[in-house]
N, C-alpha and C positions, 0 to 999 in steps of 0.2 A: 597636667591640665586637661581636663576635661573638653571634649567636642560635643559632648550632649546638647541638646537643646529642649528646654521643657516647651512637653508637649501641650498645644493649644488646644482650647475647648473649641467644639460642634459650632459653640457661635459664633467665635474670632476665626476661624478657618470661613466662616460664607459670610463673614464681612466682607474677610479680603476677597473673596472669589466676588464677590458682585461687585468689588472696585476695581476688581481687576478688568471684569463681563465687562462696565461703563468704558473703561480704560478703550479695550478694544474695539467696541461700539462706536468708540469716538474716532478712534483711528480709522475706521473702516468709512465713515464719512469722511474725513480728510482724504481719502482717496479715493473717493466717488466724486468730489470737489476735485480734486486734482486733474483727471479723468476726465473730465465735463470735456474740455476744449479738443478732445481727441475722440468723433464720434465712436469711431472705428473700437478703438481700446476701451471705451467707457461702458459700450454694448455687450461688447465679449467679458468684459469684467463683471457685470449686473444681472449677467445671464449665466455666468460659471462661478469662481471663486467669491466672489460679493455674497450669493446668497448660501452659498456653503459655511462662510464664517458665520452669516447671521444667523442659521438655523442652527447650527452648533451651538449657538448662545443662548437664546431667548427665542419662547413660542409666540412672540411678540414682535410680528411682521409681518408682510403683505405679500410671502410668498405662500404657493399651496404647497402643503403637506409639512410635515416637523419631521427631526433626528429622534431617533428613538429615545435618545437619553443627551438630551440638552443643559448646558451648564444650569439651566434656570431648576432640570430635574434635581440636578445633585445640588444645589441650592434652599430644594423643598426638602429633600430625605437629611440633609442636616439640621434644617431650622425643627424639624419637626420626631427627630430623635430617631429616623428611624435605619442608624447607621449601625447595626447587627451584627452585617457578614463580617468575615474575615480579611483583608487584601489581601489580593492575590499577589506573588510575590514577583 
């Protein structure tokens, strides 16, 4: 029996990663809502770990400055073929 699994194309791989991106977007407000009623936690969340998941994801936020390489990057270098190098292993 085989474990192989066929491998997926450039485009089914940043499907799933942008359902995945929304996936966690949305998570990350359910607990910025959750948050709310605990000023204390909701500050320290929205000032540290909040805007670290969202800049890892998408350049598409209200914080300054971006990650060098945001999921939205590796997003763009599949939609647009330009997945080259090698993985590193």
């Amino acid at each position: 029996m085989s474990t192989h699994t066929p491998r997926k194309s450039a485009e089914e791989v940043a499907d799933r990663l942008q359902e995945i991106q929304q996936e966690i977007l949305e998570r990350v407000n359910e607990a910025k809502a959750l948050l709310r009623p605990f000023p204390a936690a909701y500050n320290r969340a929205s000032a540290y770990w909040i805007p670290h998941i969202i800049t890892a994801l998408t350049h598409d936020h209200e914080y300054l400055g971006r990650d060098m390489c945001a999921l939205e990057d590796t997003l763009e270098e599949l939609e647009n073929g330009e997945n080259t190098e090698e993985a590193r292993p």
